[in-house]
VODRENGU-248646 format. One record per residue (C-alpha): residue number from 0; chain; x, y, z. Coordinates in steps of 0.25 Angstrom, whole numbers, plus 5000, padded with zeros to 4 digits. Layout:
NUM | A | X | Y | Z
...
end
This chain:
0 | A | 4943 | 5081 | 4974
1 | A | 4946 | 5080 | 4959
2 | A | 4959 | 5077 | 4951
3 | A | 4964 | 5091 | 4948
4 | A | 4978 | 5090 | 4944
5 | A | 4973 | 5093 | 4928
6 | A | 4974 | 5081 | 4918
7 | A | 4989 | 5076 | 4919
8 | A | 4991 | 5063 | 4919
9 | A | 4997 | 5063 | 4931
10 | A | 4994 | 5069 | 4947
11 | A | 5004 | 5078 | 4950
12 | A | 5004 | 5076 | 4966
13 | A | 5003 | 5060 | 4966
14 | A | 5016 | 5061 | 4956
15 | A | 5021 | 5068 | 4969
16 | A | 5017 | 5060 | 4979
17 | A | 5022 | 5046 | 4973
18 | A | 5035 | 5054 | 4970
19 | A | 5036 | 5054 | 4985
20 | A | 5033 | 5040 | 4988
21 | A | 5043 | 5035 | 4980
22 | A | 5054 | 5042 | 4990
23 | A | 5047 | 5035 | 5000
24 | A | 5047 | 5022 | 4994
25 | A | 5061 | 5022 | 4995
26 | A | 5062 | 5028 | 5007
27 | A | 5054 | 5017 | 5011
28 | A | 5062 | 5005 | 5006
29 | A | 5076 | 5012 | 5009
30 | A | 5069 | 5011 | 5025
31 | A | 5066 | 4998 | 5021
32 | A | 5082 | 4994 | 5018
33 | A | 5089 | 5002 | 5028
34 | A | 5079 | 5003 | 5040
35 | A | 5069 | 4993 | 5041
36 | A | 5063 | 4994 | 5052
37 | A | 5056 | 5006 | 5048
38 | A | 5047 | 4998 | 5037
39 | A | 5050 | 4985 | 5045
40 | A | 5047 | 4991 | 5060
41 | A | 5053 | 4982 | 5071
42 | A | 5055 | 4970 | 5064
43 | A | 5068 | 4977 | 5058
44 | A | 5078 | 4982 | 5066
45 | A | 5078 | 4998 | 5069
46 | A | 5093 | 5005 | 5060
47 | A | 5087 | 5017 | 5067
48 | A | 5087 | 5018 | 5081
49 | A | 5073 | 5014 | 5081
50 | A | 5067 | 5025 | 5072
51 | A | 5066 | 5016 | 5061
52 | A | 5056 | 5008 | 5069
53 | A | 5048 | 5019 | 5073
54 | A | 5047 | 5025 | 5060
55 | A | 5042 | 5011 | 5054
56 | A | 5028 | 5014 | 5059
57 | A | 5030 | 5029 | 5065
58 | A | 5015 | 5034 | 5060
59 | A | 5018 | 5044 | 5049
60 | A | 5032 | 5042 | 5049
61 | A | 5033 | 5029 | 5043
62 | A | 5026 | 5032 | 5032
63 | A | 5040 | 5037 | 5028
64 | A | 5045 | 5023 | 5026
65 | A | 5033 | 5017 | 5022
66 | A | 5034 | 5015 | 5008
67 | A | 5021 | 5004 | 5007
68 | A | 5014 | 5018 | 5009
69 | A | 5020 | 5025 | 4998
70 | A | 5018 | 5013 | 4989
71 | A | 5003 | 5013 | 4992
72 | A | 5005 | 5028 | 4988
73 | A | 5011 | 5025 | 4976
74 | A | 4999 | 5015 | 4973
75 | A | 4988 | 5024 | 4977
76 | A | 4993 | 5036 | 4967
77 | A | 4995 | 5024 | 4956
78 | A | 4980 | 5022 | 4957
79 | A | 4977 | 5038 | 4958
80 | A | 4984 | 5041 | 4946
81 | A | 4981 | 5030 | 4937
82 | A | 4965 | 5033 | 4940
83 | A | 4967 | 5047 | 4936
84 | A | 4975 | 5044 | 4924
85 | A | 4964 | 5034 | 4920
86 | A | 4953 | 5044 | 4922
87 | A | 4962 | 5056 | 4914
88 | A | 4962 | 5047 | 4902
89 | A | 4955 | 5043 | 4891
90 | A | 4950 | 5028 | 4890
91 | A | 4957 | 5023 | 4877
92 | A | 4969 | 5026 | 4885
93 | A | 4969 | 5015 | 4895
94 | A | 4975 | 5004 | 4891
95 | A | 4988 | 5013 | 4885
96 | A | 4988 | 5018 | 4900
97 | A | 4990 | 5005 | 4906
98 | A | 5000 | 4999 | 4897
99 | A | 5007 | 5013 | 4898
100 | A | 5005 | 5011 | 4915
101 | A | 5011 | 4998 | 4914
102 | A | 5022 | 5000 | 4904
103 | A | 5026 | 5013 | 4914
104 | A | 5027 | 5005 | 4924
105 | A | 5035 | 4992 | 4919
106 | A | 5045 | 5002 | 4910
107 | A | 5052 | 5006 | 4922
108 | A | 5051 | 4992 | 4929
109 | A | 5058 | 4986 | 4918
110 | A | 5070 | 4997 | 4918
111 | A | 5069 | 4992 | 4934
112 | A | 5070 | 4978 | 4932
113 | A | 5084 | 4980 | 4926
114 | A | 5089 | 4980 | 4940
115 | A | 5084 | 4966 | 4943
116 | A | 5089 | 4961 | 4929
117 | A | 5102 | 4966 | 4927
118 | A | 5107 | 4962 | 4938
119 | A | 5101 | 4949 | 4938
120 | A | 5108 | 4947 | 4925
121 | A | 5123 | 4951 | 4932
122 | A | 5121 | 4943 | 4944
123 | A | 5117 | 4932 | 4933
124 | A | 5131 | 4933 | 4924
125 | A | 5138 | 4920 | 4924
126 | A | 5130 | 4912 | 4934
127 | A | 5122 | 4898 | 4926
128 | A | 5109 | 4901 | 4919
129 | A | 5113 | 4916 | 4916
130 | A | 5103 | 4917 | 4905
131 | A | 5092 | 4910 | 4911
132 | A | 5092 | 4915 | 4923
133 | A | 5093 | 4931 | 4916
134 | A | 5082 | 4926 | 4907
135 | A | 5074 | 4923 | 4920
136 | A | 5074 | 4934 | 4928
137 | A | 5073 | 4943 | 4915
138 | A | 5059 | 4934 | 4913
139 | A | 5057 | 4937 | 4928
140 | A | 5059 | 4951 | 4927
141 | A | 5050 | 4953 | 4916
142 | A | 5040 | 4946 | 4920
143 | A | 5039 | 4955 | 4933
144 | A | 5039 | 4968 | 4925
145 | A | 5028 | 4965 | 4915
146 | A | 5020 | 4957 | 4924
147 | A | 5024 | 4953 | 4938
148 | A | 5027 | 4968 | 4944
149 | A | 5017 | 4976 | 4940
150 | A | 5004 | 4966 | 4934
151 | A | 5006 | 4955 | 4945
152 | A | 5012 | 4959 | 4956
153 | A | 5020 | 4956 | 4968
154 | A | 5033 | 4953 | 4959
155 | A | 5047 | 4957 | 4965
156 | A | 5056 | 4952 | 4954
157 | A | 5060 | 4967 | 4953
158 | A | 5058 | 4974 | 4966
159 | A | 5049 | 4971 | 4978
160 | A | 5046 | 4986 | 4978
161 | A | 5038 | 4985 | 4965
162 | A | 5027 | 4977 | 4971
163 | A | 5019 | 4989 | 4969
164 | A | 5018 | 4991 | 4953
165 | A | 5009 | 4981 | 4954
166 | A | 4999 | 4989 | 4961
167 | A | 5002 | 5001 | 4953
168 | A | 4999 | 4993 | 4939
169 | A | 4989 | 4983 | 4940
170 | A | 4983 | 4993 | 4953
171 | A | 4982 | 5004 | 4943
172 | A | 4977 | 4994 | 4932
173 | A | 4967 | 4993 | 4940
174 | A | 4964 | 5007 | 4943
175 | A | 4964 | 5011 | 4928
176 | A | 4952 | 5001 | 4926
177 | A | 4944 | 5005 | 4934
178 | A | 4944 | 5020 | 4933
179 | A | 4945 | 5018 | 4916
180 | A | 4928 | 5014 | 4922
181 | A | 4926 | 5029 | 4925
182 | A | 4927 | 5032 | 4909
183 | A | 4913 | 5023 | 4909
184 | A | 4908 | 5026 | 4923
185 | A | 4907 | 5037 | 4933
186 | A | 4922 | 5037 | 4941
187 | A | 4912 | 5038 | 4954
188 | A | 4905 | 5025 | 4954
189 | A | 4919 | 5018 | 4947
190 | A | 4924 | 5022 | 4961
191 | A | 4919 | 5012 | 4968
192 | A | 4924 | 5000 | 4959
193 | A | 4939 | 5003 | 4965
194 | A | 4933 | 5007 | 4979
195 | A | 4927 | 4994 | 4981
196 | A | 4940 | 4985 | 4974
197 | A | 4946 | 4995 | 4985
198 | A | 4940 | 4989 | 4996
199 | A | 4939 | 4974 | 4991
200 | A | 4955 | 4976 | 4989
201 | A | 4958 | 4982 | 5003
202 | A | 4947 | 4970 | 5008
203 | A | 4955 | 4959 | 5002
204 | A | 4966 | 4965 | 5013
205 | A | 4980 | 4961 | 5005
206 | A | 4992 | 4968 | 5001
207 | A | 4989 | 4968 | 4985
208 | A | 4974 | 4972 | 4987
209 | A | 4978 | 4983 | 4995
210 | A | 4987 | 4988 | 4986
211 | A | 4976 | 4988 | 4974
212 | A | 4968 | 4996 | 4984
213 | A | 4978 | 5007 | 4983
214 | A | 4978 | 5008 | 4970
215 | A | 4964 | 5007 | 4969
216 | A | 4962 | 5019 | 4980
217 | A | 4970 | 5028 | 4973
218 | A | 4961 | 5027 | 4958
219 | A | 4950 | 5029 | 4968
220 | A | 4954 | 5041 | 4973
221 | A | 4957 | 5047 | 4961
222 | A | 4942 | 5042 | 4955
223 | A | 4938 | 5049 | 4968
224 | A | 4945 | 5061 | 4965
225 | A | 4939 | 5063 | 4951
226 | A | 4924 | 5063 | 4957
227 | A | 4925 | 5068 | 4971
228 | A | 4929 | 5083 | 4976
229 | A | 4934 | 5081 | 4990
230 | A | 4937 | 5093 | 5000
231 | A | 4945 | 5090 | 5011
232 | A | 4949 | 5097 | 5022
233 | A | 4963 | 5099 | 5023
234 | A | 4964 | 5094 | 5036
235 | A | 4958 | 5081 | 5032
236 | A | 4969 | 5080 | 5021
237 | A | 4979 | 5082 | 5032
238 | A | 4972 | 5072 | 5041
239 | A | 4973 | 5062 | 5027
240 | A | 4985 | 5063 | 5026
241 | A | 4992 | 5062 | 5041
242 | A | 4980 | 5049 | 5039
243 | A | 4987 | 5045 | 5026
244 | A | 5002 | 5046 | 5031
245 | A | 4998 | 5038 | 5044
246 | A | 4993 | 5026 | 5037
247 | A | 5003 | 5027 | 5026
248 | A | 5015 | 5026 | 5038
249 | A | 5008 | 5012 | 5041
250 | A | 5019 | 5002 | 5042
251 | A | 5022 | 4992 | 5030
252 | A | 5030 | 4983 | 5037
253 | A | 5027 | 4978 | 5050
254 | A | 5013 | 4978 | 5060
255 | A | 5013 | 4991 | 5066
256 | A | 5013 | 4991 | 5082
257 | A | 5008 | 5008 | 5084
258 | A | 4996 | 5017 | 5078
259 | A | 4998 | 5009 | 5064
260 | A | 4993 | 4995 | 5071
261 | A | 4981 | 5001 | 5074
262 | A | 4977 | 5002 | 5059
263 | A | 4981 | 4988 | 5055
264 | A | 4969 | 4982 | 5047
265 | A | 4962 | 4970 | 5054
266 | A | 4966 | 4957 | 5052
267 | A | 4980 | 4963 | 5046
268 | A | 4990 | 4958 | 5057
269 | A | 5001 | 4959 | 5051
270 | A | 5001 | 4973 | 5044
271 | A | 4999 | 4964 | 5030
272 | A | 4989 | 4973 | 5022
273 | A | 4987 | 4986 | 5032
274 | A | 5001 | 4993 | 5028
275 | A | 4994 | 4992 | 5014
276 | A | 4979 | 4995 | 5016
277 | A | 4985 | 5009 | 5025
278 | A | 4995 | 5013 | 5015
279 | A | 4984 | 5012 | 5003
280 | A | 4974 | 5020 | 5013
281 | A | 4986 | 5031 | 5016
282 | A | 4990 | 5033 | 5001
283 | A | 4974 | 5035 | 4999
284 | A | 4973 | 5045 | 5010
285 | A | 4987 | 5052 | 5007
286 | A | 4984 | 5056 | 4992
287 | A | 4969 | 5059 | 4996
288 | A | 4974 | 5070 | 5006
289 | A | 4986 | 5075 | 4996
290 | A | 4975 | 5076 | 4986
291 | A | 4965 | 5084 | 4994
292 | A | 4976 | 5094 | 4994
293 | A | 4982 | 5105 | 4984
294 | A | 4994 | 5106 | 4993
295 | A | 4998 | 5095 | 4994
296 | A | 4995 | 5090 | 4980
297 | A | 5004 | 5102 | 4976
298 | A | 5014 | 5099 | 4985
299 | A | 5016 | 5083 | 4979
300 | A | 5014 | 5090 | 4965
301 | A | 5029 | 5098 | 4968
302 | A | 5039 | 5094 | 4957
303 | A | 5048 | 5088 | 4967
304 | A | 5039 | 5076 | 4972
305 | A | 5033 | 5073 | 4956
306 | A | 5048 | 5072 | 4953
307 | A | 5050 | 5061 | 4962
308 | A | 5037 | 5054 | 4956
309 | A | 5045 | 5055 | 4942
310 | A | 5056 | 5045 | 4948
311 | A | 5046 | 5039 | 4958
312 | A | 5045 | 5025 | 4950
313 | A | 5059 | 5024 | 4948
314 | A | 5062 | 5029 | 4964
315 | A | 5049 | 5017 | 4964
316 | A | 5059 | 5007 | 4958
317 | A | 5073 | 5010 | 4959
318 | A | 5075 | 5013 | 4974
319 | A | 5077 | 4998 | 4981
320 | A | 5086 | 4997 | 4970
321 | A | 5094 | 5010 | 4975
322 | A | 5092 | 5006 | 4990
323 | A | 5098 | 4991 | 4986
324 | A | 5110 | 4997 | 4978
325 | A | 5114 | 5007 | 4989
326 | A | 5112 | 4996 | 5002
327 | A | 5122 | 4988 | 4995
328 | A | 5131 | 4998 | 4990
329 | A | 5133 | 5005 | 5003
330 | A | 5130 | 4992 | 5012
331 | A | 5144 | 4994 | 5019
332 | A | 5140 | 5007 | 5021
333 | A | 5128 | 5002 | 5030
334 | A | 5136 | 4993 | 5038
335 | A | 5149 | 5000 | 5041
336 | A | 5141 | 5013 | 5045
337 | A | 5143 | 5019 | 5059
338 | A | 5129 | 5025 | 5055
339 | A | 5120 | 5018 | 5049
340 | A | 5108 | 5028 | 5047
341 | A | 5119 | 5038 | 5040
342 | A | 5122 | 5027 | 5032
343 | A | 5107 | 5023 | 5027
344 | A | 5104 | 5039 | 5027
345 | A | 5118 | 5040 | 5016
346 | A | 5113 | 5027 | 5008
347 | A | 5097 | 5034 | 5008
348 | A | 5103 | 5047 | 5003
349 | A | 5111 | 5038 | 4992
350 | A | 5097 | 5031 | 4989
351 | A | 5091 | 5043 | 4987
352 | A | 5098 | 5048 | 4978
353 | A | 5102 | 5036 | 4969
354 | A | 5087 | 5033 | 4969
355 | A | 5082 | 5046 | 4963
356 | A | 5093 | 5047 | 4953
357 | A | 5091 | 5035 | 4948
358 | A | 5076 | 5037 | 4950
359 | A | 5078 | 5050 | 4941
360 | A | 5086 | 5045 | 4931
361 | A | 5078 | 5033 | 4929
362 | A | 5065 | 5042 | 4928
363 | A | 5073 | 5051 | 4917
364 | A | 5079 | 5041 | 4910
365 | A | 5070 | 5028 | 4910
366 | A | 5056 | 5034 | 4911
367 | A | 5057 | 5039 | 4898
368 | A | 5062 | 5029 | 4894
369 | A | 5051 | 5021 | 4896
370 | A | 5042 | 5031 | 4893
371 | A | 5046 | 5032 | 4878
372 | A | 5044 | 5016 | 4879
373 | A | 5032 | 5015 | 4885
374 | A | 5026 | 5027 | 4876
375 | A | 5033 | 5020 | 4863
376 | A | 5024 | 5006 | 4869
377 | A | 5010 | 5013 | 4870
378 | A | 5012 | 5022 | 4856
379 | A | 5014 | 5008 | 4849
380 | A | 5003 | 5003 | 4856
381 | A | 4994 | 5013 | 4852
382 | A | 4999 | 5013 | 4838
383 | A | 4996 | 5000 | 4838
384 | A | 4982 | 5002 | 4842
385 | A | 4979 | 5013 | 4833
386 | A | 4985 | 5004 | 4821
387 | A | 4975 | 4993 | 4824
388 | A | 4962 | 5003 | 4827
end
């Protein structure tokens, strides 16, 4: 099926769908802080009477808590949408749109790291070496951001939950290059360049390859798109989905012990690179059904879910902070509680709400902020250029 949604920039119904999965993030990790034995399973105790267990590999259920899902989701439209940006754009414009891609992404990581270096800097005041221990973990800090976070990888100076800007940079780095080769070739044979990295990544059977393979699944789909017309009954986009939302519920955590053991990968005993390779393949089959269908596509294109894809990258970043914050502040409250579910249920209404103010008000206030910065860094650029041609 072709691309349809006109010449915008962007995809109306992905916007909506990641703006869904950023809630779900969260609701993944708050989960994580107050009842982990649903991302855990049974090495954790159960706050829930059991329930918290079950749901940790209930099939279809835990996809609720599972936010490793929901990050390959987030990876896979990364990869969609870059592809269809390149191939909407004109050649000249390449580099400008990778510097702009970085720079969009390392604007608001900078407003982040605030949070690490200010109050490293209070904690700081009046012990020995103040200057040189601030100078060192401003050095840290800004090594992370330019190079270590979203070029390297695997840095957690800021947040561990930013692990995956890596795969979202240099995965779409990758991605742009090789569909900038349909400008010179036919886009049906350049297909099979990121099909076979594909399969070499998902044979070298790690974590970061797996990842990669995501990325690189989601530009395919979108080449695939561009030369294919696919009809599909509705009853097999139904059967994709119920598919997709199976596979995606696959726990993170722990070895599953029901229906899920059953689709470990070989050799993998300890559940180290299936949870990845089964939430790449349910993000895959989870946009290919939603795009197969108007409906649906109109119903994640409602104004109320691409709202939530405005703040969802600062929702992305801000929410261990709020969930940190509000587990210290009302601590007392956890513990002196006759119940302790009404208790968690109060602090997750709390959350909630913090998080998408602050969410909201960071996306009014900093975005175009960073916006006016990053446009007043490519203009100068160009000037530049233009000067020296």
């Amino acid at each position: 099926m072709s691309e349809s949604l006109s010449t915008r920039s962007r995809i109306v119904w992905l916007d909506g769908i990641k703006g869904i999965s950023c809630f779900f993030i969260f609701f993944h990790h708050f989960f994580l802080k107050y009842f982990p034995a649903s991302i855990f399973g049974p090495s954790k105790p159960s706050f829930l009477a059991g329930w918290d267990l079950f749901l940790s590999q209930a099939p279809f259920l835990s996809l609720i808590v599972n936010g490793n899902f929901f990050v390959h989701l987030f990876i896979f439209i990364s990869g969609y949408v870059v592809s269809y940006q390149v191939m909407t754009m004109k050649p000249e414009g390449l580099g400008v749109f990778i510097l702009k891609r970085y720079l969009k992404l390392l604007f608001p990581l900078a407003v982040f790291s605030l949070f690490t270096v200010i109050p490293y800097i209070y904690n700081c005041i009046g012990q020995p070496f103040f200057i040189k221990s601030v100078l060192n973990k401003i050095l840290e800090v800004v090594n992370s951001l330019f190079f270590g976070i979203l070029i390297c990888g695997n840095d957690t100076t800021l947040g561990g939950q930013l692990w995956m800007m890596n795969y979202i940079f240099m995965g779409n780095i990758y991605v742009i290059l090789i569909t900038s080769l349909c400008w010179q070739f036919d886009s049906k044979k350049i297909m099979y360049i990121p099909l076979t990295i594909i399969v070499i990544l998902i044979l070298s059977h790690t974590q970061e390859t797996l990842h990669f393979a995501t990325v690189f699944l989601g530009g395919v789909f979108y080449l695939f798109n561009c030369n294919f017309k696919l009809h599909i009954p509705k009853y097999l986009i139904i059967i994709t989905i119920i598919i997709s939302i199976f596979l995606g519920g696959y726990p993170s955590e722990f070895v599953p012990t029901n229906i899920y053991k059953y689709v470990l990968i070989p050799l993998d005993k300890m559940n180290s690179v299936s949870k990845f390779f089964w939430h790449g393949i349910s993000a895959f089959l989870l946009i290919f059904g939603i795009s197969q269908s108007e409906k649906l596509k109109n119903f994640f294109s409602k104004s109320f879910f691409v709202k939530l894809s405005s703040v969802s990258l600062w929702v992305f970043l801000l929410h261990n902070l709020v969930i940190s914050y509000t587990n210290s502040l009302f601590n007392t409250l956890l513990t002196n509680s006759v119940s302790y579910i009404v208790s968690v249920f109060i602090i997750f209404v709390i959350d909630t709400v913090l998080l998408f103010i602050s969410s909201y008000l960071f996306s009014r206030i900093i975005t175009p902020l960073g916006n006016k910065f990053i446009a007043s860094i490519l203009n100068l650029i160009l000037k530049n250029k233009n000067g020296e041609n």
